[in-house]
C-alpha positions as CSV (number, residue, x, y, z in Angstrom):
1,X,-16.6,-34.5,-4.4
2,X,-15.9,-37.8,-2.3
3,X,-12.1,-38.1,-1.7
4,X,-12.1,-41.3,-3.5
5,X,-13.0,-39.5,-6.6
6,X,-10.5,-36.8,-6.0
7,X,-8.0,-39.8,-5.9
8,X,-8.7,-41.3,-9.2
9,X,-9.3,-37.9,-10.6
10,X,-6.0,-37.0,-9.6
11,X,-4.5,-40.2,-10.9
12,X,-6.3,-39.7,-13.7
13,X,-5.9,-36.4,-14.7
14,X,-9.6,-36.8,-16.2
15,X,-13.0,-37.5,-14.9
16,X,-15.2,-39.7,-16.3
17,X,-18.9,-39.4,-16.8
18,X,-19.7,-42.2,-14.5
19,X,-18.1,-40.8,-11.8
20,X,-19.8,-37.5,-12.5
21,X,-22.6,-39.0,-12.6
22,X,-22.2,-40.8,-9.0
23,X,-21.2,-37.6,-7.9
24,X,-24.3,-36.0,-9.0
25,X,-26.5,-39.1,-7.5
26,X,-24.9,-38.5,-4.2
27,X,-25.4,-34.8,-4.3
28,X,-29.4,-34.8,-5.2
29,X,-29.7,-37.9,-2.6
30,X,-28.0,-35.2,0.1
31,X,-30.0,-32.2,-0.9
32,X,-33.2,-33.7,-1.0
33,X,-33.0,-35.2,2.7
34,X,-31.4,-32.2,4.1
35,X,-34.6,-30.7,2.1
36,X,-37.2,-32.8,3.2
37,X,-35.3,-32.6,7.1
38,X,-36.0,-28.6,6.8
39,X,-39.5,-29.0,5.8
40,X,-40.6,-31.0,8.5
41,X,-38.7,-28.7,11.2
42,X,-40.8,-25.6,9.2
43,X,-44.3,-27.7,9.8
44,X,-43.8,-28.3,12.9
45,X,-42.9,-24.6,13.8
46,X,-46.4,-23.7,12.1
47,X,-48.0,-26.0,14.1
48,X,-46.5,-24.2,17.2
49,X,-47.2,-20.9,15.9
50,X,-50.9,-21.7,15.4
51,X,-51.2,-22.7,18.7
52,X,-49.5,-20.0,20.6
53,X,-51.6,-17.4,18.2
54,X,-54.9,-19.1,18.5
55,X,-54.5,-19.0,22.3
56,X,-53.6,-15.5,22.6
57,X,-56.6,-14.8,20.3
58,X,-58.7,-16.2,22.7
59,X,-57.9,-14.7,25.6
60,X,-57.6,-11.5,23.6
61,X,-61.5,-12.4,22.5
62,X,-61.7,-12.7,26.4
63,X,-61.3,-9.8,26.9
64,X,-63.1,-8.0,24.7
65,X,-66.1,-9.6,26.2
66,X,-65.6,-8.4,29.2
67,X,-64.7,-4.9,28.3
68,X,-68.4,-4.9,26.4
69,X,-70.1,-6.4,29.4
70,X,-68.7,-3.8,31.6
71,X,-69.7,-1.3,29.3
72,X,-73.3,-2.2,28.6
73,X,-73.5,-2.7,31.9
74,X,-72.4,1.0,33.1
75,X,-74.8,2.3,30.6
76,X,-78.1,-0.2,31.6
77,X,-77.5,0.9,35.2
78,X,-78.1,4.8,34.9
79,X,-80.7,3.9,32.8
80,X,-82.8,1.5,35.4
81,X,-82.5,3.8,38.1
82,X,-84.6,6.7,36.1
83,X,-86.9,4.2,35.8
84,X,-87.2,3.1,39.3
């Protein structure tokens, strides 16, 4: 609660329903921007995720494709040289 309404509670002694229901108002208006605040940090920290995975999938791909080169490679070579 605000400390205005601790002061009139406590000069009350009793809190009303309107200022429980301010006190309500301000606390889903809070929530929800710290909320919506969180959701946007979390997208963008996907986004940055998907990028840093995609690349290292491609260089992994990379790779691969070279590994299988070299290989098809080592075994075409013995091969042409019976022929020849």
């Amino acid at each position: 609660m605000t400390q205005s309404t601790l002061k009139k509670i406590e000069g009350k002694k009793k809190a009303t329903v309107a200022d429980l229901a301010t006190e309500i108002d301000i606390i889903k208006n809070n929530h929800l921007h710290h909320l919506h605040m969180d959701v946007e940090e979390l997208k963008e920290d996907i986004k940055e995720n998907r990028k840093f995975f995609t690349e290292r999938m491609d260089r992994l791909d990379t790779r691969i494709w070279w590994i299988m080169g070299l290989t098809v490679t080592t075994l075409l070579v013995p091969l042409l040289e019976k022929l020849l």
